[in-house]
KOLDREN-281530 format. One record per residue (C-alpha): x, y, z; residue number from 0. Coordinates in steps of 0.1 Angstrom, whole numbers. Layout:
<nodes>
{east=X north=Y up=Z k=NUM}
...
</nodes>
This chain:
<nodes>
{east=-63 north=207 up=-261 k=0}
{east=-70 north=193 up=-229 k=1}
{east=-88 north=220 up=-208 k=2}
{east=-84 north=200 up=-178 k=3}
{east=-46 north=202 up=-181 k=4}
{east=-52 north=237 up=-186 k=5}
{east=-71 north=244 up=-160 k=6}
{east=-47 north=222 up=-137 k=7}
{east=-13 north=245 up=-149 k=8}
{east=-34 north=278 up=-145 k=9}
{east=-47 north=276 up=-110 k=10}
{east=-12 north=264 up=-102 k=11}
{east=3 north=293 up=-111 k=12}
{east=-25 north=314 up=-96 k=13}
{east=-16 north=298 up=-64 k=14}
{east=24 north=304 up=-69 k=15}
{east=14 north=339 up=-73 k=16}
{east=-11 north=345 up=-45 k=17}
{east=16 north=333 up=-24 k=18}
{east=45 north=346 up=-39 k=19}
{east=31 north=382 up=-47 k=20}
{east=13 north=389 up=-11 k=21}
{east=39 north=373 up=8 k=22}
{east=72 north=385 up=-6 k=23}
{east=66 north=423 up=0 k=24}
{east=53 north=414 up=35 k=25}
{east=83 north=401 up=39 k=26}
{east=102 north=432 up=27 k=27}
{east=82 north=450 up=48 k=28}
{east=90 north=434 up=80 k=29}
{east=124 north=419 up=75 k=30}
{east=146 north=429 up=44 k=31}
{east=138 north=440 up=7 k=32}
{east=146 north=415 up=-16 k=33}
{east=134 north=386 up=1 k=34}
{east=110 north=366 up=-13 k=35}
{east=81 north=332 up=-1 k=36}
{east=66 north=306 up=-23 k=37}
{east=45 north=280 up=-17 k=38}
{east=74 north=254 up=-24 k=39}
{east=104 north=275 up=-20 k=40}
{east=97 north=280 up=19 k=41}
{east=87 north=246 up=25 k=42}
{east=124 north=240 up=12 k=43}
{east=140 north=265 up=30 k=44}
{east=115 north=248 up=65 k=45}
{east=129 north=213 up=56 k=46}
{east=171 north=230 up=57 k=47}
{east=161 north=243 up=93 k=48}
{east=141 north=216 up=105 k=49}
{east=170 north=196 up=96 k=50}
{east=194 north=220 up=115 k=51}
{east=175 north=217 up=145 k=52}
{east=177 north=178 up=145 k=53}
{east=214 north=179 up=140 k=54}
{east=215 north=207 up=169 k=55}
{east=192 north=187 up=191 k=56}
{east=208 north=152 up=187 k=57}
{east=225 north=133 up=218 k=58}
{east=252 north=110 up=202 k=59}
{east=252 north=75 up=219 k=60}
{east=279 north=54 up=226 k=61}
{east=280 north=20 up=212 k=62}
{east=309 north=-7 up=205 k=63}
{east=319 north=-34 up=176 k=64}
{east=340 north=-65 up=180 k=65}
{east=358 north=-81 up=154 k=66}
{east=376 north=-115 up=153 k=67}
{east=407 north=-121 up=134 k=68}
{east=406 north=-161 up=125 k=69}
{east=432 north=-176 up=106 k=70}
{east=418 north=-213 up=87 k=71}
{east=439 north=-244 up=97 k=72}
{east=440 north=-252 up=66 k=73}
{east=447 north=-228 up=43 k=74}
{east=463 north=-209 up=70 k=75}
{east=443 north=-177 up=53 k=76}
{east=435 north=-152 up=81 k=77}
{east=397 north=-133 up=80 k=78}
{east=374 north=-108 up=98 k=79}
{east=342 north=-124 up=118 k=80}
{east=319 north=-97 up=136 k=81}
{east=303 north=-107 up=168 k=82}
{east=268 north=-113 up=167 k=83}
{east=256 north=-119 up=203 k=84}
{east=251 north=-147 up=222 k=85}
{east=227 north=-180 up=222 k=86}
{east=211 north=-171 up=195 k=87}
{east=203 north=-136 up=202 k=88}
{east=216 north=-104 up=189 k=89}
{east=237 north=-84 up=213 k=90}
{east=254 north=-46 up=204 k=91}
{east=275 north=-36 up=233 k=92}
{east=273 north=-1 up=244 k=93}
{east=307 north=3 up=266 k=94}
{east=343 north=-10 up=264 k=95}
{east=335 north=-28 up=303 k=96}
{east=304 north=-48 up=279 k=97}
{east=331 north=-58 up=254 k=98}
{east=358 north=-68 up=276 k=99}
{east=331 north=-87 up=296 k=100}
{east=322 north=-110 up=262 k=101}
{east=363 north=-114 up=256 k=102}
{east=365 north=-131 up=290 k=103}
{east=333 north=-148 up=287 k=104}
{east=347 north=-167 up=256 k=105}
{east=384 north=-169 up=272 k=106}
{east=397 north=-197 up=259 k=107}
{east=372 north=-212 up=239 k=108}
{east=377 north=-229 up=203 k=109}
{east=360 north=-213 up=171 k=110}
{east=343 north=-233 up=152 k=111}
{east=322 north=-230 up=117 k=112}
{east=288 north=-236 up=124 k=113}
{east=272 north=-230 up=90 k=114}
{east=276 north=-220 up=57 k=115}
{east=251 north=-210 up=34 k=116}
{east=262 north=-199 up=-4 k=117}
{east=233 north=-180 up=-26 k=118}
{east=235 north=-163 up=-59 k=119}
{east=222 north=-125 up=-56 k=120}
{east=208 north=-108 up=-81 k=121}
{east=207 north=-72 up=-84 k=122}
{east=185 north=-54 up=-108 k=123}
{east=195 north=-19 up=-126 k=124}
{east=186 north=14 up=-117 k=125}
{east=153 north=26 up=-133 k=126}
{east=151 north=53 up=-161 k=127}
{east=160 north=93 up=-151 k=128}
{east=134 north=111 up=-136 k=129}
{east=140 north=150 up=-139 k=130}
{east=144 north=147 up=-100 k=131}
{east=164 north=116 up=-103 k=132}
{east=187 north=131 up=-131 k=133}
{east=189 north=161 up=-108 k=134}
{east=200 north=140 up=-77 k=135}
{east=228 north=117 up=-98 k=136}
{east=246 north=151 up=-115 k=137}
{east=250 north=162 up=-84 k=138}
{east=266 north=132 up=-70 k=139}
{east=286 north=117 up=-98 k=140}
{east=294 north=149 up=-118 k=141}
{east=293 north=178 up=-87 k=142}
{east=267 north=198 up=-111 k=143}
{east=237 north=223 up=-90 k=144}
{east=205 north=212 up=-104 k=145}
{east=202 north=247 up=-121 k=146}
{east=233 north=234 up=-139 k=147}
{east=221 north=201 up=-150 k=148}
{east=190 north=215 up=-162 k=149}
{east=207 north=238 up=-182 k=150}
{east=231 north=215 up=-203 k=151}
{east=200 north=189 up=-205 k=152}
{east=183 north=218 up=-221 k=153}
{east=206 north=220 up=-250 k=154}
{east=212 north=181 up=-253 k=155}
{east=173 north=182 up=-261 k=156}
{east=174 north=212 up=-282 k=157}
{east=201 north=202 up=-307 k=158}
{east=238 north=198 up=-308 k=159}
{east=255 north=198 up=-341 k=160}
{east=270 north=165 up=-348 k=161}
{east=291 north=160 up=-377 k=162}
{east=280 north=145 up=-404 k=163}
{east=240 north=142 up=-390 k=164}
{east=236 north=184 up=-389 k=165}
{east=215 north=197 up=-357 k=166}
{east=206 north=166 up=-339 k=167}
{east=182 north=164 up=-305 k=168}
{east=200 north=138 up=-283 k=169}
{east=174 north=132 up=-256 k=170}
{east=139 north=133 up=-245 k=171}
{east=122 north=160 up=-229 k=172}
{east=138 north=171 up=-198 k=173}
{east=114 north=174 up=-177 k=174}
{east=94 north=146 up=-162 k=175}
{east=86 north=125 up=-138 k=176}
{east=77 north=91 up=-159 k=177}
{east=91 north=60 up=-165 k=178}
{east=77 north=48 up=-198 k=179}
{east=97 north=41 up=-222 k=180}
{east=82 north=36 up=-258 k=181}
{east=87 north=4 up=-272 k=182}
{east=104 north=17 up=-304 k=183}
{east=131 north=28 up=-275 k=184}
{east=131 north=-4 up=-257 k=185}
{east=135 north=-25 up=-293 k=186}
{east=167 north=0 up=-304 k=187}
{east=181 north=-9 up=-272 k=188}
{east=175 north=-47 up=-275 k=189}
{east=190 north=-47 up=-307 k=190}
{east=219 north=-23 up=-295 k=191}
{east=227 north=-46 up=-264 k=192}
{east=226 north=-80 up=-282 k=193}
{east=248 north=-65 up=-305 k=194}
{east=276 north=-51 up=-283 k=195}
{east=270 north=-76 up=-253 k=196}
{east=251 north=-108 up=-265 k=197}
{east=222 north=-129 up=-252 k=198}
{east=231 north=-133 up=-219 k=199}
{east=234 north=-96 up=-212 k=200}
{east=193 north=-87 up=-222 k=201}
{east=169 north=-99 up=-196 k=202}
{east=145 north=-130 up=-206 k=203}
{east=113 north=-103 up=-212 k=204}
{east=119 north=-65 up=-222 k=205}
{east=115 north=-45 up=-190 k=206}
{east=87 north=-19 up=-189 k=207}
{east=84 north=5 up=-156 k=208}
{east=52 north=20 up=-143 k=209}
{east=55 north=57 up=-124 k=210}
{east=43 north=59 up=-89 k=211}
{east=9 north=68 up=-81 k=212}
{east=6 north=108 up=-84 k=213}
{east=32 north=112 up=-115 k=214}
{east=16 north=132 up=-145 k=215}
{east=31 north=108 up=-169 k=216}
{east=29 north=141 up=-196 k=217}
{east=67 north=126 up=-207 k=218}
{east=83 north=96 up=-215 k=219}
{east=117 north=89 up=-191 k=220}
{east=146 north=107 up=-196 k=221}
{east=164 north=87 up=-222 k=222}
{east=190 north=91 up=-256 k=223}
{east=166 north=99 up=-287 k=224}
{east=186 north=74 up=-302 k=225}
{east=206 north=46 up=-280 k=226}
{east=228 north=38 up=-314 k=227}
{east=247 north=75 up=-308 k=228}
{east=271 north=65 up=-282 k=229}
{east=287 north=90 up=-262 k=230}
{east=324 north=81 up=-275 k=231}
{east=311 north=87 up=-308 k=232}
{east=304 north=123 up=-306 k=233}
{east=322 north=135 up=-278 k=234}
{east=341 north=154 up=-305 k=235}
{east=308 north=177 up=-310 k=236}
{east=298 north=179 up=-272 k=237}
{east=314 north=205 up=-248 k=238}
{east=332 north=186 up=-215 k=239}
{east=296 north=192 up=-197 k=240}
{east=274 north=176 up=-225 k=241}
{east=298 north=149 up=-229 k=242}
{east=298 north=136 up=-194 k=243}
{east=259 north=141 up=-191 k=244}
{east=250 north=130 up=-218 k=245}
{east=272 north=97 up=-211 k=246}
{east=253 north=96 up=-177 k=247}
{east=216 north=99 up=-195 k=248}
{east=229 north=73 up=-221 k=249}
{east=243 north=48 up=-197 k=250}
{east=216 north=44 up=-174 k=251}
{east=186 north=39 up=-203 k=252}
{east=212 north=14 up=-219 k=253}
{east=213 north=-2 up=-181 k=254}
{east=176 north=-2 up=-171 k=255}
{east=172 north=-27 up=-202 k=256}
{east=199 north=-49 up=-194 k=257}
{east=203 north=-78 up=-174 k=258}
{east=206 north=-84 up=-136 k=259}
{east=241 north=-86 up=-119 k=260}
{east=248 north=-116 up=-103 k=261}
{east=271 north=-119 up=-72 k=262}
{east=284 north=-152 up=-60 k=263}
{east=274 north=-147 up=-17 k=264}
{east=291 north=-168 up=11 k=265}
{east=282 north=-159 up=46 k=266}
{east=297 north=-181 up=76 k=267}
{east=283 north=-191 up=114 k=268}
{east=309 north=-194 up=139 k=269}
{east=306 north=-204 up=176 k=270}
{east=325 north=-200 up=205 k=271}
{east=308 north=-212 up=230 k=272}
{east=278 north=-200 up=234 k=273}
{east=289 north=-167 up=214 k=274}
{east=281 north=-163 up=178 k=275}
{east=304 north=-144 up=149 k=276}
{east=294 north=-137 up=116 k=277}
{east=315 north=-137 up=84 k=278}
{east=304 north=-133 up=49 k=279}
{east=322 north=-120 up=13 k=280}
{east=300 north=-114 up=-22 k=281}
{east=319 north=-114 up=-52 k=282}
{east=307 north=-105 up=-92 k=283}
{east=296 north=-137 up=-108 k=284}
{east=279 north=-122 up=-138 k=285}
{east=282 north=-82 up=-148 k=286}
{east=249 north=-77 up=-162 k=287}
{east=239 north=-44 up=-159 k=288}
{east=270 north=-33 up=-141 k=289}
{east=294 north=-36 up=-173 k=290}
{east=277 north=-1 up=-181 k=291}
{east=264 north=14 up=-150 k=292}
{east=263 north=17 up=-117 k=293}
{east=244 north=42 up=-96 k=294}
{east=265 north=62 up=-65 k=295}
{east=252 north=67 up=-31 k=296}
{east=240 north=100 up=-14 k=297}
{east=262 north=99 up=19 k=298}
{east=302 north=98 up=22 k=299}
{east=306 north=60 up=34 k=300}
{east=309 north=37 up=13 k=301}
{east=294 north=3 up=13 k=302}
{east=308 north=-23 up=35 k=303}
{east=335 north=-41 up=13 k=304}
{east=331 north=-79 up=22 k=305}
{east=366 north=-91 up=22 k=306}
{east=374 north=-126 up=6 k=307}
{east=368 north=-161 up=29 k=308}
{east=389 north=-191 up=28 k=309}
{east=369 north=-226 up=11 k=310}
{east=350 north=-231 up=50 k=311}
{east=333 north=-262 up=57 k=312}
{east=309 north=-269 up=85 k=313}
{east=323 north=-281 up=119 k=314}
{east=359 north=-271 up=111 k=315}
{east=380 north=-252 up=141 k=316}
{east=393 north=-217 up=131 k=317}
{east=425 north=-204 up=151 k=318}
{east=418 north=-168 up=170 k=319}
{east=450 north=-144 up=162 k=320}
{east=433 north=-111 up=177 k=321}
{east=404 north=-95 up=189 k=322}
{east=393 north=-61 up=176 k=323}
{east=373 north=-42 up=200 k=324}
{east=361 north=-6 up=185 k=325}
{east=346 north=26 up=202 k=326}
{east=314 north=45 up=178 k=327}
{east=292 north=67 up=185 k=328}
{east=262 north=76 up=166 k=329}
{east=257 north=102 up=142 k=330}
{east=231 north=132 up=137 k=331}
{east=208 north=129 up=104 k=332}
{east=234 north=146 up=77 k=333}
{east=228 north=181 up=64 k=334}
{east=209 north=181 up=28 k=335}
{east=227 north=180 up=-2 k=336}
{east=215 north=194 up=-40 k=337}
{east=204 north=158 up=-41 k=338}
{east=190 north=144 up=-11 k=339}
{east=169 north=180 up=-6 k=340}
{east=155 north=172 up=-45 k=341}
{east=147 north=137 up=-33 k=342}
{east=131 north=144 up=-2 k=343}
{east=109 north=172 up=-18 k=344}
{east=100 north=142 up=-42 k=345}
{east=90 north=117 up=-19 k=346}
{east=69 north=144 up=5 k=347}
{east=51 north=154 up=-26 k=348}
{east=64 north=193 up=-28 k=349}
{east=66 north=205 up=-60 k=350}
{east=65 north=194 up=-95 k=351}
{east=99 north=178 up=-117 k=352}
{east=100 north=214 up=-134 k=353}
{east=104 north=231 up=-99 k=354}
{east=131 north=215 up=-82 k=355}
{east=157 north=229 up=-98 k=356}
{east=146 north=270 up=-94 k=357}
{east=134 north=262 up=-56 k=358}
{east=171 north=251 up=-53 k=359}
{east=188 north=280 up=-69 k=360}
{east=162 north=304 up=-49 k=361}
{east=171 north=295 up=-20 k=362}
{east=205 north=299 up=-24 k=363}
{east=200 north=332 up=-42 k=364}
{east=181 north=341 up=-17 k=365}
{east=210 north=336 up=17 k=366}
{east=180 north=314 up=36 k=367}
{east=208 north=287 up=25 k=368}
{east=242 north=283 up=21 k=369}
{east=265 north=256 up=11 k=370}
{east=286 north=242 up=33 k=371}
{east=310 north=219 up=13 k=372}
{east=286 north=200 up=-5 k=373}
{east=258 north=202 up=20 k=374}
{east=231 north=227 up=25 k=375}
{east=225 north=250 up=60 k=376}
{east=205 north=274 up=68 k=377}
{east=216 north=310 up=76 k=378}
{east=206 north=331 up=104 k=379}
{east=177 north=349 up=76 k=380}
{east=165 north=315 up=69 k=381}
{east=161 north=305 up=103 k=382}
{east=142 north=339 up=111 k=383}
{east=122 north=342 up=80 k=384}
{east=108 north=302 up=87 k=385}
{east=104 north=311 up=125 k=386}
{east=81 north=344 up=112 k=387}
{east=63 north=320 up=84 k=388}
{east=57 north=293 up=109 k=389}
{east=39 north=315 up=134 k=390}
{east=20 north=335 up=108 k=391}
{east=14 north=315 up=80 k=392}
{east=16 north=278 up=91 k=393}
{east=0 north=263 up=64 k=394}
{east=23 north=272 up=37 k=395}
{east=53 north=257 up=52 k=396}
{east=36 north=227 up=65 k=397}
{east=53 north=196 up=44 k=398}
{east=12 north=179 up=47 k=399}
{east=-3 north=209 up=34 k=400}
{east=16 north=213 up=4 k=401}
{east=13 north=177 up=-4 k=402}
{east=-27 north=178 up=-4 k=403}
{east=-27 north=212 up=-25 k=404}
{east=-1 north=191 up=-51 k=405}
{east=-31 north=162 up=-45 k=406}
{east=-61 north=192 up=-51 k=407}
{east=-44 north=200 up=-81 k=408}
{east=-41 north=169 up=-96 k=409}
{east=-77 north=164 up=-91 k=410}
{east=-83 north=194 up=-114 k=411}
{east=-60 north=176 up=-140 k=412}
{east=-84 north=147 up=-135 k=413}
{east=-115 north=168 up=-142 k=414}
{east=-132 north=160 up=-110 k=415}
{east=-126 north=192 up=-91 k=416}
{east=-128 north=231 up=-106 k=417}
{east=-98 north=245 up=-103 k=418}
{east=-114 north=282 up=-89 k=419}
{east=-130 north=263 up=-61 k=420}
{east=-94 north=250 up=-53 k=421}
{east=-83 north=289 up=-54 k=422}
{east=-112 north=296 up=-36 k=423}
{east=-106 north=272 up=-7 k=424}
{east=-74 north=280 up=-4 k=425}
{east=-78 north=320 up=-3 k=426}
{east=-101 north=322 up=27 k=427}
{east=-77 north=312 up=50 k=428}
{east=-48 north=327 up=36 k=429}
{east=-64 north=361 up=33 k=430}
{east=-71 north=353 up=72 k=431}
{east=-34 north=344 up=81 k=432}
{east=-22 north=373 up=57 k=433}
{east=-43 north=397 up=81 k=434}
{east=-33 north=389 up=109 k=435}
{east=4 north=387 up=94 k=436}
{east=-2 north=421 up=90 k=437}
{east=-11 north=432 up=120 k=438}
{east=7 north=410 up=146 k=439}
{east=44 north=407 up=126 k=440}
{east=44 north=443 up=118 k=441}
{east=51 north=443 up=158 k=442}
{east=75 north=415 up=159 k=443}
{east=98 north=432 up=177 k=444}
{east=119 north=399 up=184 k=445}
{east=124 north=393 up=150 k=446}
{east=138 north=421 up=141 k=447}
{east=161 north=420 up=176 k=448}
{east=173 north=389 up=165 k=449}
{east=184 north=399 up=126 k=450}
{east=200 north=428 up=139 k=451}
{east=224 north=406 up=160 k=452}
{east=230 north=380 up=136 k=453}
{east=236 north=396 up=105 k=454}
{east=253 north=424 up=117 k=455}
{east=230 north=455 up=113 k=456}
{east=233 north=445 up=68 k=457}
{east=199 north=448 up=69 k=458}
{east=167 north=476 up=67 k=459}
{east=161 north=478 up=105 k=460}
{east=124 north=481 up=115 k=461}
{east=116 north=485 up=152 k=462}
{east=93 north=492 up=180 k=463}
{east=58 north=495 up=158 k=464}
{east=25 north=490 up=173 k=465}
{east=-2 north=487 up=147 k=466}
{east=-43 north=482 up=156 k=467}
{east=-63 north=455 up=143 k=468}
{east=-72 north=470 up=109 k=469}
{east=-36 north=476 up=101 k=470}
{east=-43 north=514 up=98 k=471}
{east=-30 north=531 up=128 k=472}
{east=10 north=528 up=138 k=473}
{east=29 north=551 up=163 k=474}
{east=60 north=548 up=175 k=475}
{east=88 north=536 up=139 k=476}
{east=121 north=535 up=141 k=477}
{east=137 north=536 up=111 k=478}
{east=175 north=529 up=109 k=479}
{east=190 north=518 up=72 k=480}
{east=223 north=527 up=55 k=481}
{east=222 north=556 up=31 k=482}
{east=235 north=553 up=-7 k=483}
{east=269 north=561 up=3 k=484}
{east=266 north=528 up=30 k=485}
{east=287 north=549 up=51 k=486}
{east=263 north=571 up=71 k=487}
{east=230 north=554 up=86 k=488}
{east=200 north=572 up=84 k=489}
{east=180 north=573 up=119 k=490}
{east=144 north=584 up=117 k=491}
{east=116 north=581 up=139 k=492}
{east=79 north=588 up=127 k=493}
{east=40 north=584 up=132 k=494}
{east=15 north=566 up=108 k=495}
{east=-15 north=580 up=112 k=496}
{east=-45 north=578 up=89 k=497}
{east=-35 north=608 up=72 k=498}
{east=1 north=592 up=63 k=499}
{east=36 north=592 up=77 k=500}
{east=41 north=620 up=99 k=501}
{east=81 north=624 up=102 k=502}
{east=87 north=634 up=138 k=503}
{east=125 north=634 up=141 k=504}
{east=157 north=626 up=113 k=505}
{east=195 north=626 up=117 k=506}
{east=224 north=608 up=99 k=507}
{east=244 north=593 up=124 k=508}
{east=282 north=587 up=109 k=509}
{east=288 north=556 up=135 k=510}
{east=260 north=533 up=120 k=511}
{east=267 north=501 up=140 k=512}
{east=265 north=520 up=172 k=513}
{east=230 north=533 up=162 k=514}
{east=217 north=499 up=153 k=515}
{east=233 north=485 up=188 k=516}
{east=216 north=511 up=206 k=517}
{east=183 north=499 up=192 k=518}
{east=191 north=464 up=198 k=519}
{east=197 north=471 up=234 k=520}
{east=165 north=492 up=234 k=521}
{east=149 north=462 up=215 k=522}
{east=163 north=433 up=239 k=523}
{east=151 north=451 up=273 k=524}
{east=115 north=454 up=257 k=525}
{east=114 north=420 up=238 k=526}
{east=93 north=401 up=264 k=527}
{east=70 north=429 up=273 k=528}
{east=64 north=429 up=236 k=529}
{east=60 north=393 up=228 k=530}
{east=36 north=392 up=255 k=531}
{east=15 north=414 up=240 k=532}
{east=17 north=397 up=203 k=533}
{east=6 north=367 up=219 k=534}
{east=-26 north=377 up=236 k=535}
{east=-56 north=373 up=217 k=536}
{east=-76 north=400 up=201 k=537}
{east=-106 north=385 up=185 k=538}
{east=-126 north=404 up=210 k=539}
{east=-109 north=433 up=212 k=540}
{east=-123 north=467 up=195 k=541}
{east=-85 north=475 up=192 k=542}
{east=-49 north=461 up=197 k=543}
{east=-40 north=466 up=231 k=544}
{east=-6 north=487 up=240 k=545}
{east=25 north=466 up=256 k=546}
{east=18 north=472 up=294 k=547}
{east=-23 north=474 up=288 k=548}
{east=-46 north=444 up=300 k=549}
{east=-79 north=438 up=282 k=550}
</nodes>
């Protein structure tokens, strides 16, 4: 056993629950039972509002695209050029007066082909699956939730029955973030593709992929445990889900050891003048890869199709039929997806190939996200609970942060660091944030105020609370939360003293949602007189000071 590994996977979780345990029932506490904060989970649920805010804060700008419609004189085969700019230098117009300005510029100017220039492109294959990866292409090409895919890759690794072969593991472990393949694996699928495709279809030297710097390489790559099962053949023993995944796990491994796809590429100069157009169409010369897979895209658009050109030669004329001038504006970053969340967690460093998935569901779980279509936003909790986090407990939803603990850890994997003085380091300052948390959000009146509005008094409601720097002494609670029957609201107002809660008034109040608006109206008229007071230092101070009092 490798006690470094050990070491590595237990202060891990120690951290998970230092966070997770002292945290969450602040949380319920000062917001809502049943919420809950993690070291990765609200770093998730920061990167859905962060990306909210961008898309609420973006300006759209107005930009234009002009298209040519030549016809060949001698083929008499018409084709789209794009304008380019002028004497040599790139120009995008940014209003319809810009474009019909170039229009008369050229006026009646001949076209003319310039240059051609005809490559072969070569495109390699997707690597191996990744358990991030695999999470991220489910989602796109077979609309599963990570929690999903995790699931049926589960039982492709633990056995299926297949006829004929009895209880038979189809993959590799599951989760991973390698790419090594062994070379058993890469031989099979040599002699699978030389078999079914020929010599032109395997690549002149076996292909062997390294993991980025920071993988724990524990794993091999997600990959069939054996290539020669095809998915046609025992799709008969595999439910619909098992089928088309396993199909997806098969087909890329059989990919990343094929050949390059090769695409025959013919791009065109045209000149008018002192104007220049650009035309250009690819087209499949060789399959390679491609005859088994193909890996989708993230966003909605798809790639530019390049249309077919006519046989061009240099310094033939070209006849203009039309001119296509067309209004764009920009567009805000896109909301996350299942996949590009997993992928951006991935490339910031935040959690580990075995915690994408449960961050994902969590957060749903939780309402700090909902799904919008496909794409993931965060609700009016989410938005609150990450405000609260980032003002008490920066560090733990700081993206940076989270990334160097990942890099501490790893360094207790490596042996060069003990992993208590990474739980050490980390606990000063969180016991420090997690004081003050107590003290200072325990009075967030705001937050509360703001809940209350948006979520439409569904909520424990806890109000105007003033507590003193030890977090002993609180006067003043309001206490307004629906009863068992969730038709009555119970309103109570009490004292915390040393010696416990002192109850100093109660009622149920029938009309609940007038109750709660009274105290949001009581809330709103005192909000700034309160933040004021949360924001003032007390360092100094002997004791916190009352809204209204001056040090």
């Amino acid at each position: 056993i490798d006690q470094d590994l050990v070491d590595a996977q237990q202060a891990r979780r120690v951290l998970d629950r230092i966070v997770g345990y002292q945290l969450s029932p602040l949380l319920w506490k000062k917001v809502r039972r049943g919420l809950s904060a993690g070291r990765v989970q609200s770093v998730a649920v920061r990167m859905v509002d962060d990306r909210e805010k961008e898309i609420q804060a973006f300006e759209a700008q107005e930009y234009w695209t002009l298209d040519a419609d030549l016809t060949d004189e001698a083929t008499h085969k018409t084709f789209e050029a794009h304008y380019y700019g002028k004497d040599g230098k790139k120009v995008e117009p940014t209003s319809g007066e810009q474009v019909d300005g170039i229009i008369a510029d050229i006026g009646d100017k001949s076209f003319a082909v310039t240059n051609i220039k005809r490559t072969d492109k070569q495109r390699s294959p997707s690597l191996p699956f990744t358990t991030s990866t695999l999470q991220q292409e489910a989602s796109r090409k077979l609309n599963m939730t990570p929690r999903r895919t995790m699931a049926i890759a589960q039982q492709l690794y633990e056995g299926v029955d297949i006829t004929g072969e009895g209880t038979v593991g189809l993959i590799t472990y599951m989760r991973t973030d390698s790419l090594r393949i062994s070379e058993e694996a890469i031989a099979a699928a040599k002699t699978f593709i030389l078999g079914r495709y020929g010599q032109s279809y395997y690549p002149k030297t076996a292909r062997h992929y390294k993991a980025k710097a920071g993988a724990q390489d524990a794993h091999e790559a997600i990959r069939p445990s054996n290539v020669n099962l095809t998915p046609e053949q025992i799709k008969g023993d595999l439910t619909g889900e098992q089928y088309r995944l396993y199909r997806l796990i098969w087909s890329r491994f059989l990919a990343s050891q094929m050949a390059n796809a090769v695409y025959d590429s013919v791009s065109a100069q045209i000149m008018a003048g002192e104007h220049e157009f650009h035309a250009s169409a690819s087209n499949l010369k060789f399959s390679g890869y491609t005859a088994v897979y193909e890996e989708s895209r993230d966003d909605d658009s798809k790639e530019e199709k390049e249309g077919t050109l006519p046989p061009l030669v240099e310094g033939q004329g070209l006849t203009l039929e039309a001119y296509t001038p067309l209004q764009h504006f920009t567009q805000p970053p896109a909301r996350y997806t299942d996949a590009t969340l997993i992928r951006a967690m991935e490339q910031n460093g935040i959690g580990r190939p075995s915690t994408y998935a449960p961050t994902v569901s969590t957060i749903l779980d939780r309402e700090y996200v909902i799904k919008d279509g496909k794409y993931l936003r965060p609700t009016p909790l989410g938005e609150v609970v990450t405000g609260l986090m980032e003002e008490r407990f920066p560090d733990i939803v700081d993206m940076k942060f989270t990334a160097r603990m990942e890099e501490k850890l790893d360094t207790v994997e490596e042996g060069k660091t003990a992993w208590k003085d990474v739980i050490r380091d980390f606990y000063g300052g969180f016991e420090r944030d997690l004081a003050t948390g107590r003290v200072l959000s325990t009075t967030h009146e705001n937050v509360a105020y703001r809940i209350c509005r948006k979520l439409d008094f569904d909520i424990l409601l806890t109000g105007h609370q003033h507590m003193s720097v030890d977090g002993q002494y609180v006067h003043g609670t309001y206490v307004v939360q629906p009863l068992e029957n969730a038709k009555e609201y119970h309103y109570l107002e009490a004292e915390r003293t040393k010696d416990g809660l002192v109850v100093r008034s109660e009622k149920r109040v029938a009309d609940g949602a007038n109750a709660v608006g009274a105290l949001c109206e009581k809330y709103a008229a005192e909000e700034e007189r309160v933040q004021s007071w949360l924001d003032q230092p007390i360092g100094h101070l002997s004791r916190a000071l009352l809204p209204g009092e001056k040090a």
